[in-house]
N, C-alpha and C positions, 0 to 999 in steps of 0.2 A: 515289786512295787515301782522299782525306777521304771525298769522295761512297759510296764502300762501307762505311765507316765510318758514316757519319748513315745509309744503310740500314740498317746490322747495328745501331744505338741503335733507330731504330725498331720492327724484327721483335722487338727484345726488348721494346719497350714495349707493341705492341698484345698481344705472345702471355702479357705476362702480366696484362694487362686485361682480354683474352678469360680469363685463371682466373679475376682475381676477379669479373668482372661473371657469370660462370656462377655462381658459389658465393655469392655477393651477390642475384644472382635469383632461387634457391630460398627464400629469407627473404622476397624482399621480397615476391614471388609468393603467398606465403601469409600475410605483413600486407596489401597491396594486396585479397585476397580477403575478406577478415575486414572492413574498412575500407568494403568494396564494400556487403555484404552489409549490416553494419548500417545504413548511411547510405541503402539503399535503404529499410529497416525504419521508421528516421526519418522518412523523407518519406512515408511510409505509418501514421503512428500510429492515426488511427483505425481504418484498415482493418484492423491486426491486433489491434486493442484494446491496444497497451500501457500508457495510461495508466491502462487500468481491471483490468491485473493486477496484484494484489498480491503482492508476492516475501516466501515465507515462509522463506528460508534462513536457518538459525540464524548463520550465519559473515557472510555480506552485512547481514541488520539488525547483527550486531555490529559489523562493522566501518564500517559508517554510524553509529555510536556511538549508535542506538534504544534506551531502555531500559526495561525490566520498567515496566508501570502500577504507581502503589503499591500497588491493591489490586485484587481480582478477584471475582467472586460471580454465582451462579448462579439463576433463578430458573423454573419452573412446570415442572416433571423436566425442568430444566439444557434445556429449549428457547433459554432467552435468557441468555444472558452478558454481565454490566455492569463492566466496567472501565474507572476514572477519567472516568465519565461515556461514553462508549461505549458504547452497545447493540445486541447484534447478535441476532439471531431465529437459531440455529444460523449461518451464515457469513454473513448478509447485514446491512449496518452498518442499524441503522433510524434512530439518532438517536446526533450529538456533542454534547457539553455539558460544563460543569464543574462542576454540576449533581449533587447526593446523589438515588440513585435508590433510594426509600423500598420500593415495590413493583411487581410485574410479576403480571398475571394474564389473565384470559379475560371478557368480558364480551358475552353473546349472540353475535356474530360477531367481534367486533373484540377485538385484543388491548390490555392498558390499561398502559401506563408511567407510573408515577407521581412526580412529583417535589415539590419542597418550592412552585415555583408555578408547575407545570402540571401537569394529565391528557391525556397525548393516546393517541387512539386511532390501531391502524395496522389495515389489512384484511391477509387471510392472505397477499400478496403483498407486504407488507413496508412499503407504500403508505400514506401519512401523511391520513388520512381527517380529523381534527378535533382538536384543543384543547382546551381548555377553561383560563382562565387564573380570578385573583382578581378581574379583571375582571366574567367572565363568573360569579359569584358563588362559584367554589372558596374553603373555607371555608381559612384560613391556621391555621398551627403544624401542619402535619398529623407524625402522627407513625406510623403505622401505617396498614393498607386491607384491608378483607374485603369479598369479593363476595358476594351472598346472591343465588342461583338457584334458581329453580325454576319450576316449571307456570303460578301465579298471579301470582308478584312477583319481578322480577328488580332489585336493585338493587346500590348501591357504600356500602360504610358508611366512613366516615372517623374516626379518632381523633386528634382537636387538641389542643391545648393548654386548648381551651376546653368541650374537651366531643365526644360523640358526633355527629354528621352522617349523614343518610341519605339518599341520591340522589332525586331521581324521575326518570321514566322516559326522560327527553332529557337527562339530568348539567346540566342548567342551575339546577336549584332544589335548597336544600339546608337540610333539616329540621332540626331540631337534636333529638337523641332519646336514650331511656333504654333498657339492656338487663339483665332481669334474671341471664341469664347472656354472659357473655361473648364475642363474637363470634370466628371463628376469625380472627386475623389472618396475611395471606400472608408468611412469611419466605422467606429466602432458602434455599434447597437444600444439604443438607450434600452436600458435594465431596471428591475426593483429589486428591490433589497433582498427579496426571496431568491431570486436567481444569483445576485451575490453571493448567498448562503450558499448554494448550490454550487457555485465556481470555489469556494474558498474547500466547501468539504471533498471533492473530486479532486484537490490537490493536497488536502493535506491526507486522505486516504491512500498517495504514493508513495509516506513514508512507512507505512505498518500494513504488514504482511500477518495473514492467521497462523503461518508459519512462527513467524516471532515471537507473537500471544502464546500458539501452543506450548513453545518451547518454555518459555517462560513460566507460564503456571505449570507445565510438569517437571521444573526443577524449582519452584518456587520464588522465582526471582520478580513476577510481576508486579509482588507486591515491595520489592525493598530487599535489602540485607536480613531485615528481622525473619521476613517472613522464611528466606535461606535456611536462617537457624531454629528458626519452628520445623521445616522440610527434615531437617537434620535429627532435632529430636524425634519426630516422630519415627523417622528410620531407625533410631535406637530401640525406640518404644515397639515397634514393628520384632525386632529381632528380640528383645527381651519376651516378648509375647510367643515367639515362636521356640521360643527355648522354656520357658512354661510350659508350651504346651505340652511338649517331650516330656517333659521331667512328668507332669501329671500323667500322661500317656504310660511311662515305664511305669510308673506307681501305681495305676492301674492294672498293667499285665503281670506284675509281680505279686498282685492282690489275689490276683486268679489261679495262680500255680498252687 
């Protein structure tokens, strides 16, 4: 009588661990999958580029607490956009800095960013070709920059504190000169507010990588501490289910002998 008794606890113990380990493996089955999947993506960052996508979701930068540049601005018909010293050639970053960026324009091939002490040139591929610092005799106080192009004389006219500056023809030598009329100086492009949106998300897209996100949600950290210790349980809950299994697994081959 006992002995049919410890039989009939059993049938009831495995028949209802066969429910929950079924209903328990549809979940886990589809975390184990998601967990699989990214942590294959990890061991593969460069080969799918994740470090070098930038995640432009307004909800994930916010919730990574990324916030608006203080300021934004547009330069040579809104080709280059300068936020908080960031410059990007339409989507591609060419130079970070903390750094006031005075003027942006075109000179022969190369395009010119100018700052309070440096002038660098970049080629049409984004590509950081030359410098030019106070070193190399850039004249200081600058406060404005007009290019003058044409057939015979291509040069950079500078406005300092000290006075007019005019290029010669390798930017390493630097005039100091008078203009009867006034040079046109390069300002920055009047914008709407849509293109502000567009300047502020193109930089605050430079701080989150899909690298970061993935990592993140496949150890659980996207969401917080809690979500860690949800991660957590559920790896118990994961190993407790796979040690169920076993145990029903032997219980059934023993059934069979």
């Amino acid at each position: 009588m006992v002995k049919a008794s410890k039989k009939s606890l059993h049938t009831k113990i495995i028949r209802h661990l066969r429910e929950w380990h079924r209903k328990s493996g549809i979940f886990a089955a589809f975390l184990l999958i998601f967990l699989s999947i990214s942590g294959i993506a990890l061991n593969h960052t460069e080969a799918f580029k994740l470090g070098h996508t930038a995640i432009t979701n307004q909800w994930l930068l916010q919730h990574y607490g990324i916030k608006d540049p203080s300021n934004s601005k547009y330069f040579f018909n809104k080709q280059f956009s300068v936020s908080d010293g960031y410059i990007f050639k339409n989507d591609i970053l060419l130079q970070e800095g903390s750094e006031n960026v005075i003027a942006i324009g075109q000179y022969l091939e190369f395009d010119l960013v100018l700052t309070q002490s440096k002038l660098s040139l970049f080629d049409d591929s984004g590509e950081l070709v030359d410098q030019i610092t106070h070193s190399d005799g850039l004249p200081s106080g600058i406060k404005a920059m007009a290019i003058n192009t044409n057939a015979n004389n291509n040069t950079i006219i500078l406005n300092t504190l000290n006075g007019y500056y005019q290029s010669g023809q390798h930017l390493l030598e630097w005039q100091k000169v008078d203009f009867i009329v006034e040079p046109s100086w390069i300002k920055a492009d009047q914008v709407t507010s849509d293109n502000i949106n567009d300047a502020k998300l193109r930089y605050k897209s430079q701080f989150l990588t899909l690298e970061r996100v993935v990592l993140d949600a496949h150890s659980g950290r996207i969401f917080g501490d809690y979500m860690v210790l949800f991660m957590d349980i559920i790896a118990l809950a994961i190993i407790i289910l796979s040690l169920s299994g076993l145990y029903i697994w032997i219980r059934y081959a023993r059934s069979k002998r």
